[in-house]
GULOBA-385738 format. One record per residue: x, y, z of N, C-alpha, C, CB in turn. Coordinates in steps of 0.2 Angstrom, whole numbers, plus 5000, padded with zeros to 4 digits. Glycine has a CB too. Layout:
XYZXYZXYZXYZ ...
//
This chain:
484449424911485149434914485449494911485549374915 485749544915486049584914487049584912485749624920 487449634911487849624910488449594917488049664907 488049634921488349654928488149584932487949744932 487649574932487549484933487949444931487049454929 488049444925488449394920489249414923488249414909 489349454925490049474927490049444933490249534927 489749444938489549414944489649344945488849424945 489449294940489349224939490249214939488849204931 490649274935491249264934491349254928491549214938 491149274922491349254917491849324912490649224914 492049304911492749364907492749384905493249374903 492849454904492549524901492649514895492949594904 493149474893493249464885492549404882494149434883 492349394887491749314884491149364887491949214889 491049414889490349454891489649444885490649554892 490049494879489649474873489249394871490049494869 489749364871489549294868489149274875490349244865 489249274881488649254884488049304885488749234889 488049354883487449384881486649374875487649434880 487449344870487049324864486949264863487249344857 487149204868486949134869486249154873487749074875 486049184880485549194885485049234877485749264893 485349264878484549304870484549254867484749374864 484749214864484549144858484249084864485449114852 484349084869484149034871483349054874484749004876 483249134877482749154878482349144872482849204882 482749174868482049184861481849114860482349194852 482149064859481648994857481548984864482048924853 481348994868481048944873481448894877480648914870 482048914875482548814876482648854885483748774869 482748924888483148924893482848994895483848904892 482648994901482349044904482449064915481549024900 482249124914482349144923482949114925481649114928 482849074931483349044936483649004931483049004943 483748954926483848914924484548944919483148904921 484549024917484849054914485649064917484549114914 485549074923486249064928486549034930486349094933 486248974931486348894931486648874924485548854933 486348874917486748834914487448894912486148794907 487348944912488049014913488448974916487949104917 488348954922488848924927489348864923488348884933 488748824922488748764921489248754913487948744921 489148804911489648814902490548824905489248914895 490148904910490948914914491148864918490948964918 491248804920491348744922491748694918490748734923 491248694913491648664908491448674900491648604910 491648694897491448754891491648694886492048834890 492248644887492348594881491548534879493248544883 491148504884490648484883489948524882490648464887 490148594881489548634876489548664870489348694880 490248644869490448674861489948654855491148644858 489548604856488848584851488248614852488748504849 488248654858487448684859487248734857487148704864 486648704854486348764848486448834851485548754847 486248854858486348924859487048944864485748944863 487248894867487848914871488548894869487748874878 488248854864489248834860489648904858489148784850 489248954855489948994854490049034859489949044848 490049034865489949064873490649014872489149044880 490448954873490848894878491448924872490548794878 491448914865492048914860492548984863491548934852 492049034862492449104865492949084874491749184868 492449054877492949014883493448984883492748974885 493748934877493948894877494748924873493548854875 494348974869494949014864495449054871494549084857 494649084874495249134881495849094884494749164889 495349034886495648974889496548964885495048914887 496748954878497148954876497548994874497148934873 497449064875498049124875498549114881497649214875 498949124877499449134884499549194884500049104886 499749194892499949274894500649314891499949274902 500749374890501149414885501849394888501049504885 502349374883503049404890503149454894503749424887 503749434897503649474902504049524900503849434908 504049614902504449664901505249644907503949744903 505349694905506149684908506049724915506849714903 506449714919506249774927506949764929505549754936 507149844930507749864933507949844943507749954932 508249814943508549814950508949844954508749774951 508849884960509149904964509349884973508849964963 510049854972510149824979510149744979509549864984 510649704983510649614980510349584985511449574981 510149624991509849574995509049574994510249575002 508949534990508249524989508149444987507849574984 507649414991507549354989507049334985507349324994 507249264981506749254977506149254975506849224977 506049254980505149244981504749284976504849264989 505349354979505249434977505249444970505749484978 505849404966505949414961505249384958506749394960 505049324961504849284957504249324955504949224959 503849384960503249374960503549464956502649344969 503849484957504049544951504049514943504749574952 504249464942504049434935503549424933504349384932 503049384937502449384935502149454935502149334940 502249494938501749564938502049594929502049644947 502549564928502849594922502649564915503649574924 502249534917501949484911501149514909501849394915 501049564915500349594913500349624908500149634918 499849604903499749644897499749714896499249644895 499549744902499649824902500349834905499049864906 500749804908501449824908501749844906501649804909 502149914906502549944902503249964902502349984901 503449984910503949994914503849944921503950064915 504549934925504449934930505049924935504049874930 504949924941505849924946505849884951506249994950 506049874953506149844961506749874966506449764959 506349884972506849944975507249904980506350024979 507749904982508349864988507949834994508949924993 507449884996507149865002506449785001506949935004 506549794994505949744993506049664997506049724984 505449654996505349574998504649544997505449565006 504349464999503749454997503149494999503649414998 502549514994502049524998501549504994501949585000 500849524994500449494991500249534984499949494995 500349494977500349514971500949524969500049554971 500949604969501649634969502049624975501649724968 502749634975503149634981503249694984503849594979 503349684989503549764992504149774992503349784999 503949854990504649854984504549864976505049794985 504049834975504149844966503549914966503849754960 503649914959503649994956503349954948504750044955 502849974946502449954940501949994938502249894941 502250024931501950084928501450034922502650164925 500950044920500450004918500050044913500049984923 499850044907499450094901498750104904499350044894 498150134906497750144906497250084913497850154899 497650064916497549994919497950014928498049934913 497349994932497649994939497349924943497350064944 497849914948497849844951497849854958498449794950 497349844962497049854966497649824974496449824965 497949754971498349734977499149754973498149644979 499149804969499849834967499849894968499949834960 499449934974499149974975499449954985498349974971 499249904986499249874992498549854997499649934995 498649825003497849805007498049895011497749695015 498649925013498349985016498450055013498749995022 498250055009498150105004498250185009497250094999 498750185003499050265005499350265012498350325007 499850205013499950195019500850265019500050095020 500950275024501250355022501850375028500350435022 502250435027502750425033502350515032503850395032 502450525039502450625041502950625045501750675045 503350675046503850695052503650785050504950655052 503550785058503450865059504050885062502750885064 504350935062504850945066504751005072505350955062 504651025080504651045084505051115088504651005085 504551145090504951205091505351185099504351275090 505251125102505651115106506451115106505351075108 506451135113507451115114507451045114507951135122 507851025108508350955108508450925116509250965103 508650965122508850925129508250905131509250965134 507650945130507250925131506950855133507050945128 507050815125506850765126507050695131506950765120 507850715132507950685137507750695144508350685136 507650775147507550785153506950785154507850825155 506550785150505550765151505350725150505050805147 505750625149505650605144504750565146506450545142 504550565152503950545154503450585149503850565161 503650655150503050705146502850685139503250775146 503350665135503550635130503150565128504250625131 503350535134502950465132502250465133503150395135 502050505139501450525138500950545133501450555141 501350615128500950635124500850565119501250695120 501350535120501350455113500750415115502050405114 500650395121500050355124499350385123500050355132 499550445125498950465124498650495117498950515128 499050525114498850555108498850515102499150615108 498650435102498650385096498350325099499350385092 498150285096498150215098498250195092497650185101 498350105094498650045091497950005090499250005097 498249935084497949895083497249885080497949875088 497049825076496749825070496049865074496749735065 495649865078495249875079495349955082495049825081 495649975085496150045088495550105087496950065083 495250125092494950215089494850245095494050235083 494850315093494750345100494050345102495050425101 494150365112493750365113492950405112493950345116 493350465109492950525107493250545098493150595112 492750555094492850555087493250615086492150555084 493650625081494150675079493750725072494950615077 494050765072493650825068494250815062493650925072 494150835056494350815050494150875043494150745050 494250895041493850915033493850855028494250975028 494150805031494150745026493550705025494650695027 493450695033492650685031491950735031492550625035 492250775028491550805023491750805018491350875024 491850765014492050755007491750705005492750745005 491650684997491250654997491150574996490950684994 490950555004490950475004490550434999490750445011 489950454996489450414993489850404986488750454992 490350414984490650434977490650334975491650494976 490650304980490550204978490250204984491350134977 489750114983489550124988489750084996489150114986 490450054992490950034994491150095002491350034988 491350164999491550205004491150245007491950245002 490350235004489750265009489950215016488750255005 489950145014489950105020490350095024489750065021 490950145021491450135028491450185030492050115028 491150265030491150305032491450315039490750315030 490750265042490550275049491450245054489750225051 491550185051492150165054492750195054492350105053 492850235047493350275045493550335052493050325037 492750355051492750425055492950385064491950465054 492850335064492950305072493950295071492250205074 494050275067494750265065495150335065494750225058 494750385063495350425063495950455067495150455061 496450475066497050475069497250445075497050535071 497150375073497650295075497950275070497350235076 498250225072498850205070498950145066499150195075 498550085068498650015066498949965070498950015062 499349935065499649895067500249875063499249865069 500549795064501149775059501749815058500849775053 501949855056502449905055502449985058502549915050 501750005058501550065061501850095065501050065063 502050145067502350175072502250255074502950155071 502350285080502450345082503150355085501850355087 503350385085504150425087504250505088504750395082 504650495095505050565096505650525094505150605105 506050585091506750565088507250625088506550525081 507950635084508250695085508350695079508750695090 508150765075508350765068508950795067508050795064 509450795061509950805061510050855055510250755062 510050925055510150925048511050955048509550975045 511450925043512150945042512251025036512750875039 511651025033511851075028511051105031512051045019 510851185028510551205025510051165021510751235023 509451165024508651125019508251175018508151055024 508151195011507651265009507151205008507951315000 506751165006506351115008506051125015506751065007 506351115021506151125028506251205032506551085030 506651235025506551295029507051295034505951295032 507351255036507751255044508451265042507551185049 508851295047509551305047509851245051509751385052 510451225047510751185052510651165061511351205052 510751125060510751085069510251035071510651145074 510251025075509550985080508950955082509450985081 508650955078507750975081507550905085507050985072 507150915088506450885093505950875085505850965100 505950785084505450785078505150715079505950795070 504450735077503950685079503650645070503150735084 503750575071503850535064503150485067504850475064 502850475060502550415062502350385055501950415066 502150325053501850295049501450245049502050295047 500950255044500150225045499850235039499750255050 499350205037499150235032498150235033499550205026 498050205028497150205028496750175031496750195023 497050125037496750105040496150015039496550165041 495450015042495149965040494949995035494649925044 494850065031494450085026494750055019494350155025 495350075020495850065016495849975010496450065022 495849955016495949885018495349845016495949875026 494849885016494049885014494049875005493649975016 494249935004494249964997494649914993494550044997 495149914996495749854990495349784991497049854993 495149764995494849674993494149704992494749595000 493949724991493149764987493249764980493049864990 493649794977493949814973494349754967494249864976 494649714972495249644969494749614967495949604973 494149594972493849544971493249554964493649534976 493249604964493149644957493349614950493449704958 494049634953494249634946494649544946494949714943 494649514951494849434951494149414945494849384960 493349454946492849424944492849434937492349454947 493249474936493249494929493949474924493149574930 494349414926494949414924494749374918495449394930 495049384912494749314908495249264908494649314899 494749214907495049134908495849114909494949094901 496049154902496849134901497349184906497049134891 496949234911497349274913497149254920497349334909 496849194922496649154929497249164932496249074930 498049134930498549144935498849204940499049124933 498549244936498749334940498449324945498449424937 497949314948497549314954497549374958497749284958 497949384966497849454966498149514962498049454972 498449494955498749544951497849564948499449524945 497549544948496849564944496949644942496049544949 496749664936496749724935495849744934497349744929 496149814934495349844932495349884928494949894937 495149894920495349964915494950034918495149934906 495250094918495250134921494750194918495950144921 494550124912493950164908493250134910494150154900 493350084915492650044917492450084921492749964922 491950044924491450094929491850054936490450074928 492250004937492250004941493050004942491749954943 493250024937493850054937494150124941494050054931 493550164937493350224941493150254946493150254939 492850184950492350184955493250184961491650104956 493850154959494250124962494650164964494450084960 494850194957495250254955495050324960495150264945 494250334960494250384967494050374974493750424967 493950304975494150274982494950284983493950194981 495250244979496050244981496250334984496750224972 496150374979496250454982495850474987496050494976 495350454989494850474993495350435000493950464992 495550365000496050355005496450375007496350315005 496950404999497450435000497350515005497650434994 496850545004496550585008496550575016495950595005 496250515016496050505021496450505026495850465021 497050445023497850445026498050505030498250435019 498250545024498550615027498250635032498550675022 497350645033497150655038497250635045496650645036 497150555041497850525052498150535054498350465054 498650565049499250585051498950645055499750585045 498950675051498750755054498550765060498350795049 498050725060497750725068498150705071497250695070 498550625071499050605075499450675077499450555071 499850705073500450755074499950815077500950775064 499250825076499050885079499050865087498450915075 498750795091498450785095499350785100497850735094 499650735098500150725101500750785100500350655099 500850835095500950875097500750955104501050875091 500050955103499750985108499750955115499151005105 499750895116500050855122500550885125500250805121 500950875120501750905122501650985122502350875115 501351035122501251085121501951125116501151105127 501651075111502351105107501951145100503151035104 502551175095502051205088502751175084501951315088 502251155076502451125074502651175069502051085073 503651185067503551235063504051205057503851315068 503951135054504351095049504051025046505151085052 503851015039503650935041503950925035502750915044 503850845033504150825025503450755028505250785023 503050745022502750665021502650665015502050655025 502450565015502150555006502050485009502850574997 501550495002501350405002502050354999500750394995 501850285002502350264998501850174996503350255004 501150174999500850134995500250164991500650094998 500350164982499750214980500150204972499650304985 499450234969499550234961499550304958499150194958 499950344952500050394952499950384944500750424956 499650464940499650454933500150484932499150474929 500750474928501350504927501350504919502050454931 501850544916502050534911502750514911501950604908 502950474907503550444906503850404899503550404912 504150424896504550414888503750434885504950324886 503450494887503050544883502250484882503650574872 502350454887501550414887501350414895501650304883 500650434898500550424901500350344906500250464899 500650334911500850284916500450284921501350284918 500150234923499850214930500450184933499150164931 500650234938501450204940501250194949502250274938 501250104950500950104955501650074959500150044955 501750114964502150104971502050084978502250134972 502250024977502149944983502549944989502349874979 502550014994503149974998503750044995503249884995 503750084992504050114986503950194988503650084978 504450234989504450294989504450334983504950304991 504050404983504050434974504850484976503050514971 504950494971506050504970505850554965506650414965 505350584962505650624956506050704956505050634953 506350734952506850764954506850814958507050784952 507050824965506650874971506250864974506450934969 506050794973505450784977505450744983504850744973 505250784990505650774996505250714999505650835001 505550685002504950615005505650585013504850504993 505350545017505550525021505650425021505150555025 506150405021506350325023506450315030506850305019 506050295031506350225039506750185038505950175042 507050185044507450135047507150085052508050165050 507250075058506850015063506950065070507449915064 506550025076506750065079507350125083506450045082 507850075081508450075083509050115076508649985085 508750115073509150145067508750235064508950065060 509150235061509050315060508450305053509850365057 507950375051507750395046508050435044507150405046 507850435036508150475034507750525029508650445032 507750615031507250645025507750645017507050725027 507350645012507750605005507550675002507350515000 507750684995507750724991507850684984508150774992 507250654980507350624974507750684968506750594972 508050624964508550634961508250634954508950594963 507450594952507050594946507550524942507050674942 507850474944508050404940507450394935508050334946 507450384928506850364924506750304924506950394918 507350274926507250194925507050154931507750154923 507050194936506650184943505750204942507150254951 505550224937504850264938504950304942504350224941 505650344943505550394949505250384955505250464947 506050334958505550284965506050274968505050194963 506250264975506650234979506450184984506850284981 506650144988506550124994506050164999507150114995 505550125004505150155008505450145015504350135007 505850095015505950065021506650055022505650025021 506850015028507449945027507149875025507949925035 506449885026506249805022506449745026506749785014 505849695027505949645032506449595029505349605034 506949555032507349505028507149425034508449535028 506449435037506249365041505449395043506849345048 505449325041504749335043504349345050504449275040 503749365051503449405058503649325061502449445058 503349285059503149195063503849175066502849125055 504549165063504949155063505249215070505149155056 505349265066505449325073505149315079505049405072 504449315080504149295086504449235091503549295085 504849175085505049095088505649105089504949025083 506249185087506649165088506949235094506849135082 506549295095506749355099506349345106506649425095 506649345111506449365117506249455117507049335123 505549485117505349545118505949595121504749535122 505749555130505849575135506649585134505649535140 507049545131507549545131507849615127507749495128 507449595120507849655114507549735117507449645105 507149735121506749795126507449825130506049765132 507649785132508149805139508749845132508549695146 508949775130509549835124509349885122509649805117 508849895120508749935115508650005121508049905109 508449995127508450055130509150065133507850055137 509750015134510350045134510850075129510550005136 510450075123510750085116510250165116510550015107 509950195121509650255121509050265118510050285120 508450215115507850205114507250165118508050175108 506950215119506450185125505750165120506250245132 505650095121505150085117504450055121505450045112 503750115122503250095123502950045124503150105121 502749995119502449945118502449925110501849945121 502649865107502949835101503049755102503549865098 503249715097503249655097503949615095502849645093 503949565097504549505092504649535087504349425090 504049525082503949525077504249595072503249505077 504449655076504749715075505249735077504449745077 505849685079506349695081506949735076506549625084 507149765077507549785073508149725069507649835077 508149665072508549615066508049575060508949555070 507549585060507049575056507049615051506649585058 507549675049507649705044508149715041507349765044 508249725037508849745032509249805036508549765023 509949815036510249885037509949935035510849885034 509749965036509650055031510350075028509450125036 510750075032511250125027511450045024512050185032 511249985021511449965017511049965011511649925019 510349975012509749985008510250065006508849995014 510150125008510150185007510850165002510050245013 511450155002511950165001511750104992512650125008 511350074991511150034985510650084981510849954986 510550144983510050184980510550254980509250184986 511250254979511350334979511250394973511950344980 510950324970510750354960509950404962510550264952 509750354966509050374965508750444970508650314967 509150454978508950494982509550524985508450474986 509650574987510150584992509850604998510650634990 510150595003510150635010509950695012510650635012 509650715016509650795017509850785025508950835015 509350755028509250745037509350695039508750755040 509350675045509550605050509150595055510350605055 508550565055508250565061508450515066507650545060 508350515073508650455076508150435081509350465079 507850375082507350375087507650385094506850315086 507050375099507150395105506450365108507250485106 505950375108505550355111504950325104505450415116 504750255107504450225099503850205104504950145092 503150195098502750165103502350125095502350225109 502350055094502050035089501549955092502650015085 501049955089500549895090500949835094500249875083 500449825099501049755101500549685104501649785110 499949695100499549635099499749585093498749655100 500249575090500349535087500049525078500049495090 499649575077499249575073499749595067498649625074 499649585060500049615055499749655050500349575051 500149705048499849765041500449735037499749885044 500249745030500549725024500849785021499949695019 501849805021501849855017502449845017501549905019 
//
């Protein structure tokens, strides 16, 4: 048996050795051989306190049993921004905080539960990346372009408008056009794991769609009150097309490809992290993950781009302004003069000048930001307004049809979307933004107008 076997069976990177040299002493005398070899591996990992006297597997089981009795490190401390966050949040941010490689960390206003890390937290990590700290939609991202159309426009064409939206994106977990989309992303190189050779093919059927869960496309009216050397643009008005989405099934692919990875490899005494499983960044399949996540993140921007290229030429408009960034992904930063894997969940990058876009709901404005570089944030802000109820709940307690009819008398016409996206489902924004004035300021006001977001029920995690 090999190492990569023996990691397979599930045994702890820290107990790898000691079952190598139990299999070699048990092969040398004869006592244990072929199939018989991964069978009693099992069988020690099972229960390691009834092997502690075998001639060849006792110091296996022993190394087991010691992992078994470490406890995991205290927990670092994490800064908080903004009160209304529930427990759940907090609770599953302490646990991420207990990780051995944990060095820094935050928790941004908009947070709440999600899987592992909360969305919303912000955890910078020594040499060490976490696949579901990272997120299931990797590189999931906001773009707004801004338009060389007249602002009245949007009102007195608004058909032409929803058309380009129909047409130039689709929805839902399975979602692709019916003709494949041209890219430079994918001529890059998919074989690098073999993980993203095999998604290649679905990637490229996926591209420039949407998803689902939070995802969205919008005409909207931007606002700018000052001068933005950033955008380039002079005060006033724009025609500006918002969406966000991020990596799609590939995405989605790669982070449980990858968690399950490193759940396989988690030692004993560090079994309660679960989806926190990390991967050191010096493994092979740390690295394998580390240029998957970027090749997403690539990929991401690519949706977008097509998105904004196809539905802007619909509209026969030219695109002459845009701001985007990730806000699920992991970054190597420097910070108090040591290099950080600073992974952002749900989490905007903030550092100083660095421009990025927050959402609101459909009904509520976005806003383009200009970080402010906070050191005790990880240079991070809010990505969102952040759900404050769950999808299951929303759906038992909003009539569609209903919040549809309002929301087009409040001067938002919305395509096709769900209960489950209603705009009371989220936190305020300007109550979110107004608990973050340390971290970002304002520059622009987007306001929607026309939204079009998945409306089969399905959910994306962000």
């Amino acid at each position: 048996m090999n190492t990569s076997q023996i990691r397979k069976l599930g045994v702890p990177e820290d107990c790898v050795a000691a079952a190598v040299a139990a299999i070699r002493s048990a092969v040398k005398s004869g006592a244990c051989r072929g199939a018989e070899l991964p069978r009693q591996i099992s069988a020690v990992l099972e229960r390691p306190a009834e092997h502690l006297t075998d001639a060849h597997f006792g110091s296996f089981a022993a190394a087991l049993v010691a992992a078994c009795d470490v406890a995991p490190s205290e927990p670092i401390a994490y800064r908080v921004w903004g009160d209304e966050i529930d427990a759940e949040a907090h609770a599953q941010m302490r646990q991420a905080c207990r990780i051995p490689a944990a060095r820094q960390a935050a928790l941004m206003p908009d947070a709440h539960l999600g899987y592992g890390l909360p969305i919303g937290g912000v955890l910078g990590c020594e040499n060490t990346v976490i696949p579901y700290a990272v997120g299931v939609d990797i590189a999931c991202r906001m773009k707004l372009s801004v338009l060389d159309t007249a602002p009245e426009t949007l009102d007195r064409r608004h058909e032409m408008f929803a058309r380009a939206l129909e047409q130039g994106t689709c929805f839902g977990v399975g979602g692709q056009h019916a003709r494949r989309q041209d890219h430079a992303v994918m001529d890059q190189n998919w074989s690098m794991t073999r993980v993203t050779r095999d998604l290649k093919d679905r990637a490229w059927k996926q591209l420039g769609t949407s998803g689902s869960g939070n995802h969205f496309v919008e005409f909207g009216l931007l606002t700018l009150a000052a001068p933005a050397a950033e955008l380039d643009l002079e005060p006033g008005v724009y025609v500006a097309l918002l969406s966000h989405s991020g990596s799609r099934g590939a995405g989605a692919a790669v982070c449980s490809a990858y968690s399950e990875i490193a759940k396989s490899r988690l030692p004993a005494r560090y079994a309660e992290f679960g989806r926190l499983a990390w991967l050191d960044l010096d493994s092979e399949a740390g690295g394998e993950y580390w240029a998957a996540m970027n090749l997403m993140g690539d990929y991401a921007a690519a949706n977008h781009e097509v998105i904004h290229r196809l539905v802007s030429a619909l509209l026969g408009a030219t695109i002459i302004a845009g701001v985007e960034n990730h806000h699920n992904f992991a970054w190597k930063e420097q910070h108090d003069g040591r290099e950080l894997i600073v992974h952002r969940k749900g989490a905007t990058p903030a550092g100083a000048g660095v421009v990025g876009v927050i959402p609101g709901t459909m009904a509520d404005p976005a806003f383009v930001v200009r970080g402010k570089g906070q050191a005790a944030s990880l240079n991070s802000a809010a990505h969102g307004a952040g759900r404050c109820m769950s999808r299951t709940k929303a759906r038992a307690l909003y009539n569609w049809k209903s919040v549809r009819r309002d929301l087009a008398k409040q001067g938002v016409r919305v395509l096709s979307a769900g209960a489950d996206e209603v705009p009371d489902v989220y936190k305020k924004i300007e109550t979110v933004m107004a608990s973050q004035q340390d971290l970002v300021e304002k520059i622009a006001r987007f306001d929607p107008r026309i939204v079009k977001m998945c409306d089969d029920g399905s959910a994306a995690e962000d």
